[in-house]
C-alpha positions in Angstrom: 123.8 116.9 78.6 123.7 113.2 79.0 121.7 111.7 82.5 122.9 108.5 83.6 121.2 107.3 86.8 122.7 104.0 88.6 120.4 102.3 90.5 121.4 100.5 94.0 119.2 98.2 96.0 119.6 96.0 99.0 122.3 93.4 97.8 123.7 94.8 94.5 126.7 93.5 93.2 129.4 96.4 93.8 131.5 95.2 90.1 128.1 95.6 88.3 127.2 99.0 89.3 130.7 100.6 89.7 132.6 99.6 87.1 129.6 101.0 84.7 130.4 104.2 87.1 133.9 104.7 86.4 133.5 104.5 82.9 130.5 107.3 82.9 132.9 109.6 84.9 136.1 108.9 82.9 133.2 109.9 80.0 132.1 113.1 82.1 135.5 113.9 82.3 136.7 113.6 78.7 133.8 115.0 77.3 133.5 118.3 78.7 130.8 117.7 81.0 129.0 116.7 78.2 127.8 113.7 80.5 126.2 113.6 84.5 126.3 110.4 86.3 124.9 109.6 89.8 123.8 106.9 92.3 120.6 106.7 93.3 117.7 104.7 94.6 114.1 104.0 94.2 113.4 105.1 97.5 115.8 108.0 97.5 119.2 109.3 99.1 120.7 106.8 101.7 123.5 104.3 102.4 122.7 100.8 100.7 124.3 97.8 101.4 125.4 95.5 98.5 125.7 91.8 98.6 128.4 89.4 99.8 130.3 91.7 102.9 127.5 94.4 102.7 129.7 97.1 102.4 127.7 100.1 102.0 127.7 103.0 99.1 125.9 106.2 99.5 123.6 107.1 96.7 122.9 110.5 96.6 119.3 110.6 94.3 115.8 108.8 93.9 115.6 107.3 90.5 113.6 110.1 88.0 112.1 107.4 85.3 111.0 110.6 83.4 114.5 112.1 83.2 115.7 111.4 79.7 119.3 109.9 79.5 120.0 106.3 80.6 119.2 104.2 83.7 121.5 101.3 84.5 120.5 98.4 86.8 122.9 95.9 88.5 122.6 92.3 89.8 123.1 91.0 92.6 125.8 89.4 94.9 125.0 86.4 97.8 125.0 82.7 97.8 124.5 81.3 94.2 123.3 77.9 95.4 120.3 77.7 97.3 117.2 79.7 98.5 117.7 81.6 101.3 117.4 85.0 102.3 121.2 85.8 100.7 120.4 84.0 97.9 120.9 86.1 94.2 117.4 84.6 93.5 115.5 85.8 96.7 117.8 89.1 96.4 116.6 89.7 92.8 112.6 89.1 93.8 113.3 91.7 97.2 114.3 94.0 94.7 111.8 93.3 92.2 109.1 93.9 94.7 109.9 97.5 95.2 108.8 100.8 93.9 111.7 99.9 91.2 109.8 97.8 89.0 106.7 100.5 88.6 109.4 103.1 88.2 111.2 100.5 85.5 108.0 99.9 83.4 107.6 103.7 83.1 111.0 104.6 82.2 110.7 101.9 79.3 107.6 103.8 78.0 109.0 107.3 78.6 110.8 108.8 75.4 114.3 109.8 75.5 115.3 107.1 78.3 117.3 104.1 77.7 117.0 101.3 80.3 120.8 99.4 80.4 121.6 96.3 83.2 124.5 94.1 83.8 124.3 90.5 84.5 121.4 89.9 87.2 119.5 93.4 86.6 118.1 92.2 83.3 116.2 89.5 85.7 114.8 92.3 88.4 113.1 93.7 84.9 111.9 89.9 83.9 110.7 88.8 87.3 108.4 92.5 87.0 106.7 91.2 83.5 109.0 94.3 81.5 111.1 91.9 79.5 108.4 89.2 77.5 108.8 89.0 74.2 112.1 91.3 74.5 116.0 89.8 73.4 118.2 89.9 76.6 121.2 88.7 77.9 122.2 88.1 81.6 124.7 85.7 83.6 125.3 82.6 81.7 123.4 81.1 85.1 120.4 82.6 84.9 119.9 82.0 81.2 117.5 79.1 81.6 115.3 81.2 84.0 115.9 84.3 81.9 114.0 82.5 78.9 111.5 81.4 81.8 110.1 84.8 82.0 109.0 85.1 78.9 111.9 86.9 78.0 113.9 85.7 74.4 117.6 84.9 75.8 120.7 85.9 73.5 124.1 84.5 74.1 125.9 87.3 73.8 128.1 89.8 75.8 125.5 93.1 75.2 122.1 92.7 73.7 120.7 96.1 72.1 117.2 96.4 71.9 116.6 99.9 71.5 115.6 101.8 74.6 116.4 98.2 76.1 120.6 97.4 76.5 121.5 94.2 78.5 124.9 93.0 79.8 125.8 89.1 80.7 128.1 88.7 83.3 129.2 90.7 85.9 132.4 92.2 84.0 129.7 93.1 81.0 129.0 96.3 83.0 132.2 97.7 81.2 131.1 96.7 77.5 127.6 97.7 78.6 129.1 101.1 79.4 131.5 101.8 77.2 129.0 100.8 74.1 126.7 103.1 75.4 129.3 105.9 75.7 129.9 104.7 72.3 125.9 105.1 71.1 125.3 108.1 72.7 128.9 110.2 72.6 130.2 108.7 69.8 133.5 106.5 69.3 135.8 109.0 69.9 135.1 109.3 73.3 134.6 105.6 73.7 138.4 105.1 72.5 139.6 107.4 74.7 138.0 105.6 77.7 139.2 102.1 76.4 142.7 103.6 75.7 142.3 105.3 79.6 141.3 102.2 80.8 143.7 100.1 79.2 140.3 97.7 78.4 139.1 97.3 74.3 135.0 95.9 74.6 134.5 92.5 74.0 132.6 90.9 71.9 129.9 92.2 69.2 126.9 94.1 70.0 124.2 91.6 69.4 121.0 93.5 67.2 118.2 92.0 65.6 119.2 93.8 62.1 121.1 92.2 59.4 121.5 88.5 57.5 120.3 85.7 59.8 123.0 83.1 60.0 121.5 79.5 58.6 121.3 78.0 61.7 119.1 80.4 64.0 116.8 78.0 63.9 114.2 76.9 66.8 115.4 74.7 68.8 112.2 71.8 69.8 112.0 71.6 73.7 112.7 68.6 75.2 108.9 68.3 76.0 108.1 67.8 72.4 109.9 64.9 71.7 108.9 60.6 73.6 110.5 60.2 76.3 111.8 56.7 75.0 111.8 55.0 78.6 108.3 55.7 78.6 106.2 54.2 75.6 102.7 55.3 74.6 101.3 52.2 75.4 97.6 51.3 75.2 94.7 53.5 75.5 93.6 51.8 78.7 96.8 52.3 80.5 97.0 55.7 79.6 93.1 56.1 80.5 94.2 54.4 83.9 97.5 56.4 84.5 95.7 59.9 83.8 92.3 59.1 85.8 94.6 59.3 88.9 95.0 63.0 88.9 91.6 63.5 87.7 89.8 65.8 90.1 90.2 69.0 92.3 93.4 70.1 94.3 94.0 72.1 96.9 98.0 72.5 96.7 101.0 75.1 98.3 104.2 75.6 96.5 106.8 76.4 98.4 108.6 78.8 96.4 111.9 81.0 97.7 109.9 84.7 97.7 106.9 82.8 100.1 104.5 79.7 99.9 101.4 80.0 97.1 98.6 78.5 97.1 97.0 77.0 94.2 94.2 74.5 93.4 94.2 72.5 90.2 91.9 71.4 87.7 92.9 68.4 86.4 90.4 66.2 83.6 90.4 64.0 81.2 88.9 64.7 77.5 88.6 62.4 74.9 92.0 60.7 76.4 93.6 63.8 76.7 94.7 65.0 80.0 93.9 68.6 80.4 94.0 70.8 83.6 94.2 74.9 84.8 95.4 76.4 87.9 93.7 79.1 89.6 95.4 81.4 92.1 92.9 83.9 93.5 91.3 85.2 90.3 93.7 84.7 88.4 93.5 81.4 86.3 95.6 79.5 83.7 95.5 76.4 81.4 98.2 74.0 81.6 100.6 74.0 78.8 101.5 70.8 76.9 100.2 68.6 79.5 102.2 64.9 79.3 102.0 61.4 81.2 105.8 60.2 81.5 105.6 56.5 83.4 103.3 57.5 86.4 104.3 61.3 86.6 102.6 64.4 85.3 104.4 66.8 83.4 103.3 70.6 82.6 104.5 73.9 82.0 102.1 76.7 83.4 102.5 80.4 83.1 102.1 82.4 86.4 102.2 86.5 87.1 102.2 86.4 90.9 104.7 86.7 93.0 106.4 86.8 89.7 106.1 86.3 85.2 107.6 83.0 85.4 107.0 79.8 83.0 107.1 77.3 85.5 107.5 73.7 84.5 105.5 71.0 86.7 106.4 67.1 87.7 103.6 66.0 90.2 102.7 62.2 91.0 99.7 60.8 93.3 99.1 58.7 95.8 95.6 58.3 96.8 94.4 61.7 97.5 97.9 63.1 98.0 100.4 64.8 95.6 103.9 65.7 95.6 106.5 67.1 93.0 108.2 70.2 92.4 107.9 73.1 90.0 111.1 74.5 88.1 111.9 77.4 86.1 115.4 77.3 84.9 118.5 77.3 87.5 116.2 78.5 90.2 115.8 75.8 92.9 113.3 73.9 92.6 110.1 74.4 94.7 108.5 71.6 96.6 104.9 71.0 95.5 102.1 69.0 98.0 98.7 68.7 98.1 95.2 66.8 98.4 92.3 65.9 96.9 89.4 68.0 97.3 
């Protein structure tokens, strides 16, 4: 018998998780029970609202990470631009900051248990630190901030990773189900879906096995090449540009899951700019510090509220500074602070 557990939360997208349904029942069905699907939650049995209209579907379980079989995650549905409260981002990190990332990271390390999502589910497992180093896929949108994570993004329509299957966008939950039909029932039963369905899977399965084409090559990031509008220039006026930030900050980063606070280190070294950021006891250097004209440019990594690479743009005037930090198609969050 084959488990598959579907997991709702506050503001799923209803296409992600219940097209992945249907296809597990049309498998229960033609397999001679062979298979068990259900709803359920983190929290347990109760009505949960999705995104967009919030019409509600009852799950009828609390997510067992221990039970072997497969656990499917959705994304989420609300306002694509912006950052409020029915924003996909701040859905995402609401959902992320649940009992369902703890139950996540221990289904991945359980035996026996694949962990599938469909378009935004694979970031409620980056956002929780479960994806670094790990080939994904998710909505074409979220790519950028997908890679942010720490995460290795894949253009592709299903990612297989082992006990780790990812879907991109939201009509990927069908190819994300009907593969795993596929991988865990065999083809047979897959056909019979597609040919119930009327729907053939798109796309191949991407696995890290095989022939490398010639070109998977790294690609340099755009921090590692001169910005040509703003020349090296002499030592002294890079001396001069960098001694501005020199010094202590107390700073607060408006982000869309709350505001942080976060002083930073900022020195020079032998002409080389060099800082850290420390958030409680947490602390960080910055990565690939650059002068471009009269702003400061940085990535940093941060684990709280979220695993995010962050990249930084702050300027100064005086004792004040302002900019923004960025991490993919995420709005950007407003930076400000002062000398200590």
């Amino acid at each position: 018998m084959l488990d598959v557990q579907i997991v709702l939360f506050d503001g799923f997208d209803l296409l992600d998780a219940i097209a992945p349904y249907e296809v597990f029942c049309a498998a229960e069905m033609l397999a001679g029970r062979e298979l068990h699907v259900e709803l359920v939650t983190a929290e347990g049995p109760r009505l949960v609202p999705s995104g967009g209209n919030g019409l509600k579907i009852e799950a009828n379980g609390r997510l067992d990470p221990t039970r072997k079989g497969i656990i499917l995650v959705p994304g989420a549905s609300g306002e694509i631009e912006g950052d409020g409260p029915a924003s996909i981002p701040t859905v995402l990190a609401r959902a992320m900051n649940t009992e369902l990332t703890a139950k996540l990271k221990e289904a991945l390390g359980f035996p026996g248990i694949v962990v599938a999502t469909v378009c935004g589910g694979s970031l409620v497992l980056a956002m929780g630190g479960l994806l670094e180093g790990r080939p994904a896929v998710t909505n074409h949108l979220g790519m950028e901030f997908l890679g942010a994570t720490g995460a290795l993004p894949v253009r592709a329509r299903v990612v297989d990773d082992g006990n780790l299957i990812t879907g991109g966008g939201v009509t990927s939950g069908l190819d994300v189900a009907l593969y795993l039909v596929e991988r865990e029932l065999g083809p047979r039963i897959a056909h019979a879906v597609e040919q119930l369905f009327e729907y053939e899977r798109r796309g191949t399965v991407w696995r890290n096995c095989g022939i490398p084409p010639l070109n998977e090559s790294a690609v340099r990031d755009a921090t590692d090449t001169l910005n040509p509008a703003d020349p090296q220039g002499t030592t002294e006026n890079k001396a001069a540009r960098s001694s501005i930030f020199e010094g202590e900050w107390d700073t607060m980063i408006a982000t869309p899951v709350g505001k942080l606070a976060v002083k930073l280190h900022i020195a020079t070294v032998n002409g080389v700019i060099q800082g850290k950021a420390s958030q409680g006891d947490e602390l960080s250097p910055f990565i690939d510090p650059a002068l471009r004209g009269n702003t400061l440019c940085w990535s940093q990594r941060i684990t709280k509220p979220m695993r995010l690479n962050l990249n930084f743009e702050v300027t100064v005037d005086g004792d004040l500074m302002t900019g923004f930090a960025k991490a993919g198609l995420l709005p950007a969050s407003k930076l400000s602070g002062k000398r200590i």
